[in-house]
HTML snippet that shows the backbone in 3Dmol.js (N, CA, C, O; Angstrom):
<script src="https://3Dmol.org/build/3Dmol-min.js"></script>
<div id="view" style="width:600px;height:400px;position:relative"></div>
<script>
const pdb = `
ATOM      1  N   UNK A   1      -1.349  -7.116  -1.991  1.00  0.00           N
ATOM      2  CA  UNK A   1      -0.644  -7.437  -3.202  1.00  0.00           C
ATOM      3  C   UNK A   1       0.522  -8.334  -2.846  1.00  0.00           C
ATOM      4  O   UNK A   1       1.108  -8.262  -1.765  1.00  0.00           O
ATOM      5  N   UNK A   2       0.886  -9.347  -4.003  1.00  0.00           N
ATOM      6  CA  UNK A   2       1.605 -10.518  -3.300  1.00  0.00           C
ATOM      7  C   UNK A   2       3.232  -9.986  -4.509  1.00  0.00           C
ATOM      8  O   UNK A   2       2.988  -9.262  -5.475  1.00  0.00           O
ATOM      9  N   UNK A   3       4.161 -10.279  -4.347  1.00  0.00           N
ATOM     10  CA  UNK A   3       5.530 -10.687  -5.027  1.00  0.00           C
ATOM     11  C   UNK A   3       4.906 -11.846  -5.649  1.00  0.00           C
ATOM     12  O   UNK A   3       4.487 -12.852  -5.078  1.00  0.00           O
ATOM     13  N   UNK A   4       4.900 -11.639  -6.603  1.00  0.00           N
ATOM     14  CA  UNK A   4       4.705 -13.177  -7.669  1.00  0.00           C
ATOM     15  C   UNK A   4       6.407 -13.783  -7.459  1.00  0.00           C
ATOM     16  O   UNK A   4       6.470 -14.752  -6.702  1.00  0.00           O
ATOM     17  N   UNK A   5       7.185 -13.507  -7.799  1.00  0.00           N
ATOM     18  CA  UNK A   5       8.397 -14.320  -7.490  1.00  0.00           C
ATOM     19  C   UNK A   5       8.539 -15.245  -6.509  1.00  0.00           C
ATOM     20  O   UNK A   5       8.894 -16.421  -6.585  1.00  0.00           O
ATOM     21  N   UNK A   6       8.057 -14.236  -5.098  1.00  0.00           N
ATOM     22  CA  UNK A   6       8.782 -14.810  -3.599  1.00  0.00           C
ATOM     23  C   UNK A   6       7.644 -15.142  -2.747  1.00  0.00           C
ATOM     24  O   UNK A   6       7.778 -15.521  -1.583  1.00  0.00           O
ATOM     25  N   UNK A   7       5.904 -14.913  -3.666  1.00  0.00           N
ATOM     26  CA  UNK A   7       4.773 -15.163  -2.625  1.00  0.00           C
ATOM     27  C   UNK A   7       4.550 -14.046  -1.644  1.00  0.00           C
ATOM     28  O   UNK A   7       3.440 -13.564  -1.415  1.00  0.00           O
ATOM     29  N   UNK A   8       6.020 -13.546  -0.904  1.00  0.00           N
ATOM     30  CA  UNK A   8       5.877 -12.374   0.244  1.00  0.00           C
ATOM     31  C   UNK A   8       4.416 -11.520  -0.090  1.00  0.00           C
ATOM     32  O   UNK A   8       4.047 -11.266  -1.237  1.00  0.00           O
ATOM     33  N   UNK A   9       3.582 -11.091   1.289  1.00  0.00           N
ATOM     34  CA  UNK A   9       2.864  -9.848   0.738  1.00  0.00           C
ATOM     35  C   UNK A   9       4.102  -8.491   0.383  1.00  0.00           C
ATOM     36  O   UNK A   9       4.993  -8.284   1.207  1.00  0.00           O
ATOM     37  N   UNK A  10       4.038  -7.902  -0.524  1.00  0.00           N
ATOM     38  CA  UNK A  10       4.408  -6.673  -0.633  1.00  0.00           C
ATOM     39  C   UNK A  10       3.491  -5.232  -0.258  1.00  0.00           C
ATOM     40  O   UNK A  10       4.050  -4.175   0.036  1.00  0.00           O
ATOM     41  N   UNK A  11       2.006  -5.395  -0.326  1.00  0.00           N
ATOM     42  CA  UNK A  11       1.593  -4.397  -0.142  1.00  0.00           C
ATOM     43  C   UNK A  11       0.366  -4.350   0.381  1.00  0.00           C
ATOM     44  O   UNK A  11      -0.263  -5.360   0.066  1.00  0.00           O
ATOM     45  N   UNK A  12      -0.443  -3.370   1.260  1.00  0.00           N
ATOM     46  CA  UNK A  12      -1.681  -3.464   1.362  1.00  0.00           C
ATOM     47  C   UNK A  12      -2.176  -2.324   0.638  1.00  0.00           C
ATOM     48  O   UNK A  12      -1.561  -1.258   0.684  1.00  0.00           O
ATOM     49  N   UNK A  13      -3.461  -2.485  -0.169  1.00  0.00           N
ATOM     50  CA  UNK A  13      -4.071  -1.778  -0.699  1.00  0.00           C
ATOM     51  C   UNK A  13      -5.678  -1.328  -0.031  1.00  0.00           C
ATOM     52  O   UNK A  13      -6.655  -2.058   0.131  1.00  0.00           O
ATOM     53  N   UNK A  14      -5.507   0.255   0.294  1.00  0.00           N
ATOM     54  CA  UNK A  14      -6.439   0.959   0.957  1.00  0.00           C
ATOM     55  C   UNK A  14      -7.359   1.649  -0.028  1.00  0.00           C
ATOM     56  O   UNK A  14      -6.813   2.108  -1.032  1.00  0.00           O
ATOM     57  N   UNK A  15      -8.763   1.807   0.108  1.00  0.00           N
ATOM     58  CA  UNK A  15      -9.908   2.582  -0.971  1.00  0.00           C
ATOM     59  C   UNK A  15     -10.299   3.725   0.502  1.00  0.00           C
ATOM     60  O   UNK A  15     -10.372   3.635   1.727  1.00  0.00           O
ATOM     61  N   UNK A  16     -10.509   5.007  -0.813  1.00  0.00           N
ATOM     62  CA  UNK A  16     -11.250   6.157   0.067  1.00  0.00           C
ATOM     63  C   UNK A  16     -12.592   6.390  -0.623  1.00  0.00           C
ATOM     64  O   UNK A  16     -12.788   6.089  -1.801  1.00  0.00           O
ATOM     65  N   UNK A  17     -13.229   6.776  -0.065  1.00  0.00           N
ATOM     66  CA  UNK A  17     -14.210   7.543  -0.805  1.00  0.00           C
ATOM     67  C   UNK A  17     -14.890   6.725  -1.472  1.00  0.00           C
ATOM     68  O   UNK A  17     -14.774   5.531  -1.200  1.00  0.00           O
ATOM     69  N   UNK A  18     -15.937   7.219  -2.704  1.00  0.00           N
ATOM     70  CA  UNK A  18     -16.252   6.951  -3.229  1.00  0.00           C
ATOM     71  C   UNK A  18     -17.885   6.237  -3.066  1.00  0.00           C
ATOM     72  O   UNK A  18     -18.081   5.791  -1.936  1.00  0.00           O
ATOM     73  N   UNK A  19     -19.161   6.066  -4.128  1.00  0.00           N
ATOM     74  CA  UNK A  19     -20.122   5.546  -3.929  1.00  0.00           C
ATOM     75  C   UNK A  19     -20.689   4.181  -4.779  1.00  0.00           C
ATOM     76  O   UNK A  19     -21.310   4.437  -5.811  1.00  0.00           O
ATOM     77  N   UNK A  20     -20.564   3.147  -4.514  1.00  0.00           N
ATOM     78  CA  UNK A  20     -21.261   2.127  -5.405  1.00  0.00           C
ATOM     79  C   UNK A  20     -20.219   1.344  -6.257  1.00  0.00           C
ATOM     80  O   UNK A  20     -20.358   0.347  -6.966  1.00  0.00           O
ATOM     81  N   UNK A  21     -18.991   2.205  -5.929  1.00  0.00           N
ATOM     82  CA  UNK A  21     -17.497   1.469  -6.812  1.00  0.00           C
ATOM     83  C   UNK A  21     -17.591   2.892  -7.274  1.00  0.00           C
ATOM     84  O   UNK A  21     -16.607   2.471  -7.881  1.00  0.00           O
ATOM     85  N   UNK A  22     -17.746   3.980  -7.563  1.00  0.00           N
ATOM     86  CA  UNK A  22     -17.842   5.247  -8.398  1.00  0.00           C
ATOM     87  C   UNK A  22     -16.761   6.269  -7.779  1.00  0.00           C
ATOM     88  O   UNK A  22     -16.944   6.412  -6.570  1.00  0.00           O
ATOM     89  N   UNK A  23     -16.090   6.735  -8.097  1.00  0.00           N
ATOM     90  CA  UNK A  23     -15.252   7.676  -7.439  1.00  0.00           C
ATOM     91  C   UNK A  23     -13.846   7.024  -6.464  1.00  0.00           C
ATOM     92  O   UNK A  23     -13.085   7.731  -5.803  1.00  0.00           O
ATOM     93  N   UNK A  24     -13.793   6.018  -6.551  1.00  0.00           N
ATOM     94  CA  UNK A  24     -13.128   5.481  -4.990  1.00  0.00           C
ATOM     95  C   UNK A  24     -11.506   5.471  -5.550  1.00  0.00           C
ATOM     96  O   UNK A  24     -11.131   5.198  -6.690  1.00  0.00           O
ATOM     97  N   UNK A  25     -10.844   5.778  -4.613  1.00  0.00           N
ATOM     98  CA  UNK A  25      -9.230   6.137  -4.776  1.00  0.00           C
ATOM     99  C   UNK A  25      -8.393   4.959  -4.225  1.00  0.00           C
ATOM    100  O   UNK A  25      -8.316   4.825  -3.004  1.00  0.00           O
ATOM    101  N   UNK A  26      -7.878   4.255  -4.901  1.00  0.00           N
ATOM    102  CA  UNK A  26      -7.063   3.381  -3.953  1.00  0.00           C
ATOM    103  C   UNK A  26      -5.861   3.539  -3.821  1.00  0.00           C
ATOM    104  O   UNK A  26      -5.211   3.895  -4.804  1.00  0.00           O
ATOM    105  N   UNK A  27      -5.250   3.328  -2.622  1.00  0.00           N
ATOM    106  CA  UNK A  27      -3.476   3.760  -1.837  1.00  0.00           C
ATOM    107  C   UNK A  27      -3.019   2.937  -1.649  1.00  0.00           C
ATOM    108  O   UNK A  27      -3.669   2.157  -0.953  1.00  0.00           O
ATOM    109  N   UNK A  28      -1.390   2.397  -2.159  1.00  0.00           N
ATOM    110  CA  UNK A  28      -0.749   1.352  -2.238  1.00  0.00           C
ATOM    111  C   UNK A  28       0.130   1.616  -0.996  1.00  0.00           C
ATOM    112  O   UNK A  28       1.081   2.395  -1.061  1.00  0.00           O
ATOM    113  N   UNK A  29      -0.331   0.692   0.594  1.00  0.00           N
ATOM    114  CA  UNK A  29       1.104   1.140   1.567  1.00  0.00           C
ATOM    115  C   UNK A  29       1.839  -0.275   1.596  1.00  0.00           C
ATOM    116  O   UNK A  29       1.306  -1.384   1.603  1.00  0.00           O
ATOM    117  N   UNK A  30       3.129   0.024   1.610  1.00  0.00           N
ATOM    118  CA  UNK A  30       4.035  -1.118   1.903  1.00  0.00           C
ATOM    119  C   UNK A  30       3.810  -2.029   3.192  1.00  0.00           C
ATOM    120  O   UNK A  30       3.666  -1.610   4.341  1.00  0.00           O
ATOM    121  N   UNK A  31       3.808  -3.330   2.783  1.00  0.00           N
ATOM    122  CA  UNK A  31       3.615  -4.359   4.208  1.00  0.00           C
ATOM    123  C   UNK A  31       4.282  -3.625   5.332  1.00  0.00           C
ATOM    124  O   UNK A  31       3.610  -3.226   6.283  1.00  0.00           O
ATOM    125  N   UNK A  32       5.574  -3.432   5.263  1.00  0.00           N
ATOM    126  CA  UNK A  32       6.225  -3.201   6.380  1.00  0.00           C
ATOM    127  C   UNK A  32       5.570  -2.200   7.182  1.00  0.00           C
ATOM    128  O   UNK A  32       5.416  -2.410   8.385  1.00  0.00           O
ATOM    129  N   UNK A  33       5.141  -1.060   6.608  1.00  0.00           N
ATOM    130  CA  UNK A  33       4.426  -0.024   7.514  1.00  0.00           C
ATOM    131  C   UNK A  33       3.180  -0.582   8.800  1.00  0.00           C
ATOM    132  O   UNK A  33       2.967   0.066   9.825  1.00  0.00           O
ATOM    133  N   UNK A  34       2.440  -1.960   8.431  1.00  0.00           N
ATOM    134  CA  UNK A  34       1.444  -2.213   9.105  1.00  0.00           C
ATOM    135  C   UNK A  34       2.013  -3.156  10.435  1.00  0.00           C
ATOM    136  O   UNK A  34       2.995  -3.883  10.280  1.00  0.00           O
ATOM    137  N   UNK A  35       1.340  -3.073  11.675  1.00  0.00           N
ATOM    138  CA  UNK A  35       1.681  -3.923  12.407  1.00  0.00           C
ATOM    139  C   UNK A  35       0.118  -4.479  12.971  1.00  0.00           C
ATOM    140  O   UNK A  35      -0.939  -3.866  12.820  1.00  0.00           O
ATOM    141  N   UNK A  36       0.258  -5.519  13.508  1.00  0.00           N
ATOM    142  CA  UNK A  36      -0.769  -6.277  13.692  1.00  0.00           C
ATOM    143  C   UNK A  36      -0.735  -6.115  15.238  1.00  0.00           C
ATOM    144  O   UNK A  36       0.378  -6.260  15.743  1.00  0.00           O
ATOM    145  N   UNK A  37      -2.084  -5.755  16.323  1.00  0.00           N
ATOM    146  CA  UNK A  37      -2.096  -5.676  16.934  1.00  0.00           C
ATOM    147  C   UNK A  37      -3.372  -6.927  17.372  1.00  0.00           C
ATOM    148  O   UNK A  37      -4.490  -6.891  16.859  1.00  0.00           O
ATOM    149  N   UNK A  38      -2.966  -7.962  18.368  1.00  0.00           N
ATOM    150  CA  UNK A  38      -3.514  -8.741  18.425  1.00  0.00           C
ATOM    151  C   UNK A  38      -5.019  -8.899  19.400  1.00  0.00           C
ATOM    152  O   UNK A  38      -5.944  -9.641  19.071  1.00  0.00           O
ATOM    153  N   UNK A  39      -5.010  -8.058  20.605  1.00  0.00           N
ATOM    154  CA  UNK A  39      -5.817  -7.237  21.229  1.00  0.00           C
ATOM    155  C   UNK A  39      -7.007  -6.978  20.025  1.00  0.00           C
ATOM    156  O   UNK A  39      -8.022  -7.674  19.975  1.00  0.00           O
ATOM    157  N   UNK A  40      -6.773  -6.062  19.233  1.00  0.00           N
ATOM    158  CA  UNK A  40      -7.506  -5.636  18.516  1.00  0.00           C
ATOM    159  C   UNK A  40      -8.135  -6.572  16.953  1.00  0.00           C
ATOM    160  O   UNK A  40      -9.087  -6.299  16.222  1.00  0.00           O
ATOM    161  N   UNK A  41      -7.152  -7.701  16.889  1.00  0.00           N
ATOM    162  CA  UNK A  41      -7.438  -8.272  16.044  1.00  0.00           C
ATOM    163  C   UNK A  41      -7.338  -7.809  14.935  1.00  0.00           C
ATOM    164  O   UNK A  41      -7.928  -8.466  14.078  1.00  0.00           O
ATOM    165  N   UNK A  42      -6.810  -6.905  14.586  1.00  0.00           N
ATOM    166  CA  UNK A  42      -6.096  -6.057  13.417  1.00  0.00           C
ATOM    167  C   UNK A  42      -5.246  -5.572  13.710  1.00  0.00           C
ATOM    168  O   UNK A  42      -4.652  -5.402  14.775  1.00  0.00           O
ATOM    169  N   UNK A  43      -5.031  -5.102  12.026  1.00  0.00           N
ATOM    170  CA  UNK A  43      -3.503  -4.530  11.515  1.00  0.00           C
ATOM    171  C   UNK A  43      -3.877  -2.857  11.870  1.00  0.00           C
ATOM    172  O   UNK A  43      -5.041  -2.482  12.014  1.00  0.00           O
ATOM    173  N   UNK A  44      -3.145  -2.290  11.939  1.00  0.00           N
ATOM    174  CA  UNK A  44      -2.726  -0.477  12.274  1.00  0.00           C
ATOM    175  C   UNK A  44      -1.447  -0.021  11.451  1.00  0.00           C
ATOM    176  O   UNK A  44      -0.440  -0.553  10.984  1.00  0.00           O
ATOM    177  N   UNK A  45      -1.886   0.955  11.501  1.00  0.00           N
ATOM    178  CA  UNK A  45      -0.579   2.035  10.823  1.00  0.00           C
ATOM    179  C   UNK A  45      -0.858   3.057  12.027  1.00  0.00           C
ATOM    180  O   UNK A  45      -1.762   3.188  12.853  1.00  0.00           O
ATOM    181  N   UNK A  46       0.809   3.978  11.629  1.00  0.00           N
ATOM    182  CA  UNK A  46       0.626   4.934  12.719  1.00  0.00           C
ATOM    183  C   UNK A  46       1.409   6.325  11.040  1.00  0.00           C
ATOM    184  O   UNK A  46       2.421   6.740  10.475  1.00  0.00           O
ATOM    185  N   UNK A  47      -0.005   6.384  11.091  1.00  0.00           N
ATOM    186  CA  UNK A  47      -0.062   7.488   9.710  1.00  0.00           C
ATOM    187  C   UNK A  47      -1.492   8.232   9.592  1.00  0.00           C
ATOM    188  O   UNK A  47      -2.568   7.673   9.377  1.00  0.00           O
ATOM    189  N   UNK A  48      -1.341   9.168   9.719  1.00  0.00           N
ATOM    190  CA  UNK A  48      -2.072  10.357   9.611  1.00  0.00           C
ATOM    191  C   UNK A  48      -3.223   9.715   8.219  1.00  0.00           C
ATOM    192  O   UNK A  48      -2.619   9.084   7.351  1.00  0.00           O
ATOM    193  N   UNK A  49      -4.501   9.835   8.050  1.00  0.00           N
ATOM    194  CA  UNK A  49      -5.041  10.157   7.170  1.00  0.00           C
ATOM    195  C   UNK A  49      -5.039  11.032   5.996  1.00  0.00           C
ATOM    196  O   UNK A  49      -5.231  10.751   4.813  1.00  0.00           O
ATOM    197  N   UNK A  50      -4.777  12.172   6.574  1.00  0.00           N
ATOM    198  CA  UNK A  50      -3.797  12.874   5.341  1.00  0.00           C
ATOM    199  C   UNK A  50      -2.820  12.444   4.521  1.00  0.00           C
ATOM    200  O   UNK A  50      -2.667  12.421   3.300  1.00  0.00           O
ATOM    201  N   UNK A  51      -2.083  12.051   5.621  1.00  0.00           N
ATOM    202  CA  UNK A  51      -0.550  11.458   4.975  1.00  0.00           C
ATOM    203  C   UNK A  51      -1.411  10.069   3.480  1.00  0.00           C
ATOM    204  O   UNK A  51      -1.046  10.086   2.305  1.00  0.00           O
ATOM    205  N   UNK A  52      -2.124   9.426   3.845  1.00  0.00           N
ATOM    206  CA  UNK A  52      -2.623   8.575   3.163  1.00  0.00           C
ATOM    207  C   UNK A  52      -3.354   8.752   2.198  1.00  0.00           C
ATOM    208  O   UNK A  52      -3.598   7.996   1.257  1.00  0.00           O
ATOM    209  N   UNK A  53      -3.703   9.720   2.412  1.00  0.00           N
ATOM    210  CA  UNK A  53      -4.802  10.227   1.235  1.00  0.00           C
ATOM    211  C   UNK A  53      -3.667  11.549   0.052  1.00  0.00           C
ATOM    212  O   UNK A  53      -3.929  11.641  -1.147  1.00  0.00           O
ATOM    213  N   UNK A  54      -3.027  12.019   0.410  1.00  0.00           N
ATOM    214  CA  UNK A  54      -1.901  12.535  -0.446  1.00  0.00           C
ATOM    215  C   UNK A  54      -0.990  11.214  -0.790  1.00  0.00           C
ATOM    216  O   UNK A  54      -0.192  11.731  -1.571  1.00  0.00           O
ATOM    217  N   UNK A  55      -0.726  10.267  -0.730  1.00  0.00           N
ATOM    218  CA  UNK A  55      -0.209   9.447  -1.561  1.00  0.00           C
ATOM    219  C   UNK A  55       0.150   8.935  -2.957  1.00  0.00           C
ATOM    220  O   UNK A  55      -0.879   9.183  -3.586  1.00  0.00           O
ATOM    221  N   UNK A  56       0.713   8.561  -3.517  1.00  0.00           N
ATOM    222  CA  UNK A  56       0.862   8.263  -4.881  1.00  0.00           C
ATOM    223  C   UNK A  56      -0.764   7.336  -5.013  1.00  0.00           C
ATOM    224  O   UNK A  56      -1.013   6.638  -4.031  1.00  0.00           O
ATOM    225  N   UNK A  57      -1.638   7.328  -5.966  1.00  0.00           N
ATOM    226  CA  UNK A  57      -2.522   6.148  -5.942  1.00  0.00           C
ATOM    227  C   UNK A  57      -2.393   5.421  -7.022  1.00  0.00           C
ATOM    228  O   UNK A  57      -1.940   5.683  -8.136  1.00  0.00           O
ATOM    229  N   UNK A  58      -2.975   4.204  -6.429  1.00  0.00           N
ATOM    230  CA  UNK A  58      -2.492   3.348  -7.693  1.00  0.00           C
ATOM    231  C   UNK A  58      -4.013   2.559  -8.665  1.00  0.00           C
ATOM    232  O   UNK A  58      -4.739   1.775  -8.054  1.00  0.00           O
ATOM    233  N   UNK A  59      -4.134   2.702  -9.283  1.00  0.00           N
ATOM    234  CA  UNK A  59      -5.467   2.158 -10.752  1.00  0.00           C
ATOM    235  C   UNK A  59      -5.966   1.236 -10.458  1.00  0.00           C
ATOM    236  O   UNK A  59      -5.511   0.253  -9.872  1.00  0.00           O
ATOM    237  N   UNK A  60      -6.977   1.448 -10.837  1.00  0.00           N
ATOM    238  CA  UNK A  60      -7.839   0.088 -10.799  1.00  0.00           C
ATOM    239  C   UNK A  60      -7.932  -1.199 -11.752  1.00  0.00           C
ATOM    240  O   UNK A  60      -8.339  -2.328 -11.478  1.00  0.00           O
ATOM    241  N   UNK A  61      -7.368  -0.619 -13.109  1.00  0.00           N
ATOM    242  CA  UNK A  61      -7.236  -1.159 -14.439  1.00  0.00           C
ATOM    243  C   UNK A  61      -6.582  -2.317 -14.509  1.00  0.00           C
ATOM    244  O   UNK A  61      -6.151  -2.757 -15.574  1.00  0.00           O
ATOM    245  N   UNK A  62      -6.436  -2.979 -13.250  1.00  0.00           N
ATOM    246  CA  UNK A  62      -5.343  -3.943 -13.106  1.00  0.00           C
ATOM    247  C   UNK A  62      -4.320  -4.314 -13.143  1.00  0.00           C
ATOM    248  O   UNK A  62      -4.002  -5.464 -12.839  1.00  0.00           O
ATOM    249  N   UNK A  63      -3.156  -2.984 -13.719  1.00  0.00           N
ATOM    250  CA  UNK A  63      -2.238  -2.938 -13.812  1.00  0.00           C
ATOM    251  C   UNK A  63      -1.198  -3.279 -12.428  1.00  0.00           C
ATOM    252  O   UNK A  63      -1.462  -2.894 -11.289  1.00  0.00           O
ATOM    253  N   UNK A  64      -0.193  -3.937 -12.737  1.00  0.00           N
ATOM    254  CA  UNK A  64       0.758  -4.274 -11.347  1.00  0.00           C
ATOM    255  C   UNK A  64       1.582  -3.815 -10.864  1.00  0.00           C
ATOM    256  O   UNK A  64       2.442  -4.685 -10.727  1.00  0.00           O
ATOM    257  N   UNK A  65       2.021  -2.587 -10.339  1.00  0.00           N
ATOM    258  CA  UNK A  65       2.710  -1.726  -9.564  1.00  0.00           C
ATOM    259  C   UNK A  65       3.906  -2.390  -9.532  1.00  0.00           C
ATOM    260  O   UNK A  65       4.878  -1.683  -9.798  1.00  0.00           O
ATOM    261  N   UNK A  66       4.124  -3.551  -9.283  1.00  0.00           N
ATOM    262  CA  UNK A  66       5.334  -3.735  -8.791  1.00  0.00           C
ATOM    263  C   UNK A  66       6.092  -4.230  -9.887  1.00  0.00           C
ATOM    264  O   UNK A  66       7.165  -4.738  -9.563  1.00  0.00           O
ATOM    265  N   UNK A  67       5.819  -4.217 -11.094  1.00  0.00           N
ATOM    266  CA  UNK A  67       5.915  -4.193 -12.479  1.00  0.00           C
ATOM    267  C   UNK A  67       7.003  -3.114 -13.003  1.00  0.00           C
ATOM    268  O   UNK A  67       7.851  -3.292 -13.877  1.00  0.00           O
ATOM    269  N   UNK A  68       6.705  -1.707 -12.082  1.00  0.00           N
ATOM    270  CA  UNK A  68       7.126  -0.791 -12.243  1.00  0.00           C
ATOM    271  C   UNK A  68       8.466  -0.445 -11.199  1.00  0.00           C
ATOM    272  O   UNK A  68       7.976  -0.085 -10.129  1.00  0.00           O
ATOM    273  N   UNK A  69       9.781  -0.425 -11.130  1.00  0.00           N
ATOM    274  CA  UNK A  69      10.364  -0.219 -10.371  1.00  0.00           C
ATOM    275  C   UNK A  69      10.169   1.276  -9.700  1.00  0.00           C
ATOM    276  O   UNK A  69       9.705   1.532  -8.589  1.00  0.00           O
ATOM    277  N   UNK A  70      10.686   2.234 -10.756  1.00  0.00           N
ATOM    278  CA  UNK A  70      10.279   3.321 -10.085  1.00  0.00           C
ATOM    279  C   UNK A  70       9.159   3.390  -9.790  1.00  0.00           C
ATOM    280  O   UNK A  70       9.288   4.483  -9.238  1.00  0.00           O
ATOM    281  N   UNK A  71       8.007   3.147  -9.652  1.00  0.00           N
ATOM    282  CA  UNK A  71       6.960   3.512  -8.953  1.00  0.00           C
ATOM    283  C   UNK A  71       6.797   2.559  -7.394  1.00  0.00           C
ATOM    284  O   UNK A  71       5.887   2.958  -6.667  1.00  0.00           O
ATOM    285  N   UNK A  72       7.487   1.553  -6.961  1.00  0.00           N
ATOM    286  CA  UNK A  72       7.948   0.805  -6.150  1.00  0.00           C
ATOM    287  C   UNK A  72       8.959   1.473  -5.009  1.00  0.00           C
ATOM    288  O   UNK A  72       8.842   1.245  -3.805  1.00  0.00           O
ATOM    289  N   UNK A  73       9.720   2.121  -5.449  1.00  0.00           N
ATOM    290  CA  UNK A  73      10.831   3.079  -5.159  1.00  0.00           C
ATOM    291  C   UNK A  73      10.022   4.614  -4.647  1.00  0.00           C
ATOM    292  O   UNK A  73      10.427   5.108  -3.594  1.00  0.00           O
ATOM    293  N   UNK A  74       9.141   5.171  -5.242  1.00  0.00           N
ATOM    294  CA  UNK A  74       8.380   6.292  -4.605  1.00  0.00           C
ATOM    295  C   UNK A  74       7.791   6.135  -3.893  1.00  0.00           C
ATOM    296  O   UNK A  74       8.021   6.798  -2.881  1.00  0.00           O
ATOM    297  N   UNK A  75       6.546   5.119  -3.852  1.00  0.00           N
ATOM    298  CA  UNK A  75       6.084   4.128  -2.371  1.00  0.00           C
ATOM    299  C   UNK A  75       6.737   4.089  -1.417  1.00  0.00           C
ATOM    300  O   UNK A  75       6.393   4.546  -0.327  1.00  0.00           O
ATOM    301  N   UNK A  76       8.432   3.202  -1.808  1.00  0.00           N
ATOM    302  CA  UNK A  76       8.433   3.232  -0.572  1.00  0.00           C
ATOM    303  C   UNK A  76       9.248   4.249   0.087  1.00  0.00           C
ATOM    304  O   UNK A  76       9.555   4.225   1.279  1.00  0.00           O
ATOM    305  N   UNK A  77       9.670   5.381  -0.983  1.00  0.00           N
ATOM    306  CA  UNK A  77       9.666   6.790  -0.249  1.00  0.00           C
ATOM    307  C   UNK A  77       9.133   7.649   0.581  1.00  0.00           C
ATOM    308  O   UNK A  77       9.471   8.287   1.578  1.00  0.00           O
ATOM    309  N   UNK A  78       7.959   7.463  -0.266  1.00  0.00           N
ATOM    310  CA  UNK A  78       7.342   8.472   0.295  1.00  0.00           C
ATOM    311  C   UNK A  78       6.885   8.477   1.997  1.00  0.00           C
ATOM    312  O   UNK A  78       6.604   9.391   2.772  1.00  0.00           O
ATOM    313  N   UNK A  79       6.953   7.174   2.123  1.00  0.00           N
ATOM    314  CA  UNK A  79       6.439   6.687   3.284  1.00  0.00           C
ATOM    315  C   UNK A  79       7.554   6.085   4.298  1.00  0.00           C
ATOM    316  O   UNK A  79       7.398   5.318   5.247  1.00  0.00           O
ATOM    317  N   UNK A  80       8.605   6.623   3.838  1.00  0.00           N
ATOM    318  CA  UNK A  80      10.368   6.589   4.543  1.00  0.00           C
ATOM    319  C   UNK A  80      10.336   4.540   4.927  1.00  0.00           C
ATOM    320  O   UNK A  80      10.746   3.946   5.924  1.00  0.00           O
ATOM    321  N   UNK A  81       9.692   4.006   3.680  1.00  0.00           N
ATOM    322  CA  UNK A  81       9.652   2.422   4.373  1.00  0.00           C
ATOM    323  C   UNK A  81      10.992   1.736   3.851  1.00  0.00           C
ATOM    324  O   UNK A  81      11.820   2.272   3.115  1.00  0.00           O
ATOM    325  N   UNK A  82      11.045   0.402   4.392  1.00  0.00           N
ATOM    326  CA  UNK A  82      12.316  -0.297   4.141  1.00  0.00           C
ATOM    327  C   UNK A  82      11.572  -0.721   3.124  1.00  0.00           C
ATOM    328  O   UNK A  82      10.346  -0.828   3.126  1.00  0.00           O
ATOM    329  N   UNK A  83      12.668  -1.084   1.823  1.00  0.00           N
ATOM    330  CA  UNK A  83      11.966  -1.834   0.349  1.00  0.00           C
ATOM    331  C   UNK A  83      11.739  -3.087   0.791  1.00  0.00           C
ATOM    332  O   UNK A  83      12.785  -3.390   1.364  1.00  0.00           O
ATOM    333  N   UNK A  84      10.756  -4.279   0.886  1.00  0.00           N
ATOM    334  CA  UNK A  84      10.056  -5.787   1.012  1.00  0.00           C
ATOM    335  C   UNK A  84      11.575  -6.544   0.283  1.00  0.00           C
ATOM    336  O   UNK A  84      12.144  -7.369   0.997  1.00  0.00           O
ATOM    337  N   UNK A  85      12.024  -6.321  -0.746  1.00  0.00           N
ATOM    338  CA  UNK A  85      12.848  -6.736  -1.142  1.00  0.00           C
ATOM    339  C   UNK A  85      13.966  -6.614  -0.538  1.00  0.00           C
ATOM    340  O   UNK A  85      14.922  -7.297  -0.906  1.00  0.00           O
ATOM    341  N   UNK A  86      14.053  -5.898   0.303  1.00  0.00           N
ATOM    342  CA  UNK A  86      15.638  -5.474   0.892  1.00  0.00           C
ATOM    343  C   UNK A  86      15.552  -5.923   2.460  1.00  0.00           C
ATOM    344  O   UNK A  86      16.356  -5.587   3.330  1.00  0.00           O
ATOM    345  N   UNK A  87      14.346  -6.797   2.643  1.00  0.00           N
ATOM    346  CA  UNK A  87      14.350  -7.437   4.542  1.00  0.00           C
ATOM    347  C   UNK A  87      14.575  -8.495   4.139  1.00  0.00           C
ATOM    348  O   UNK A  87      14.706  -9.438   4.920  1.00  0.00           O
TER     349      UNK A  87
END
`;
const viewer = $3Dmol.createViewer("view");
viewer.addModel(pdb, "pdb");
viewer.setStyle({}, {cartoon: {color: "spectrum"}});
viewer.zoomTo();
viewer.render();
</script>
């Protein structure tokens, strides 16, 4: 998910579960949490699956999260991150 204002990514969005598109949960984590490990050619978190799957989730309906302050603010609580806006 991008900041329409500033372009920045603000977020990566993770899917669990689910079959065929049917059931599937998606988890909004803040950019900052991911680091890119180049070895591996991907990004990592150092977060429990649990931890990720108890998360706030966020809709499929297209609605824009970051639309929402408080719900921006629990994100990046919950997940003790620095706010994208505040680096």
């Amino acid at each position: 998910m991008l900041d329409k204002a500033t372009g920045r990514v603000a977020y990566a969005v993770m899917s669990f579960g689910g079959f065929l598109g049917l059931g599937e949960e998606f988890h909004t984590l803040p950019w900052s949490m991911l680091r890119f490990e180049p070895h591996r050619d991907a990004y990592v978190v150092d977060i429990t699956e649990e931890k990720l799957r108890a998360a706030p989730a966020c809709t499929t309906e297209g609605t824009d999260p970051a639309e929402d302050g408080a719900w921006e603010e629990q994100i990046h609580r919950y997940y003790d991150a620095a706010p994208y806006w505040g680096i």
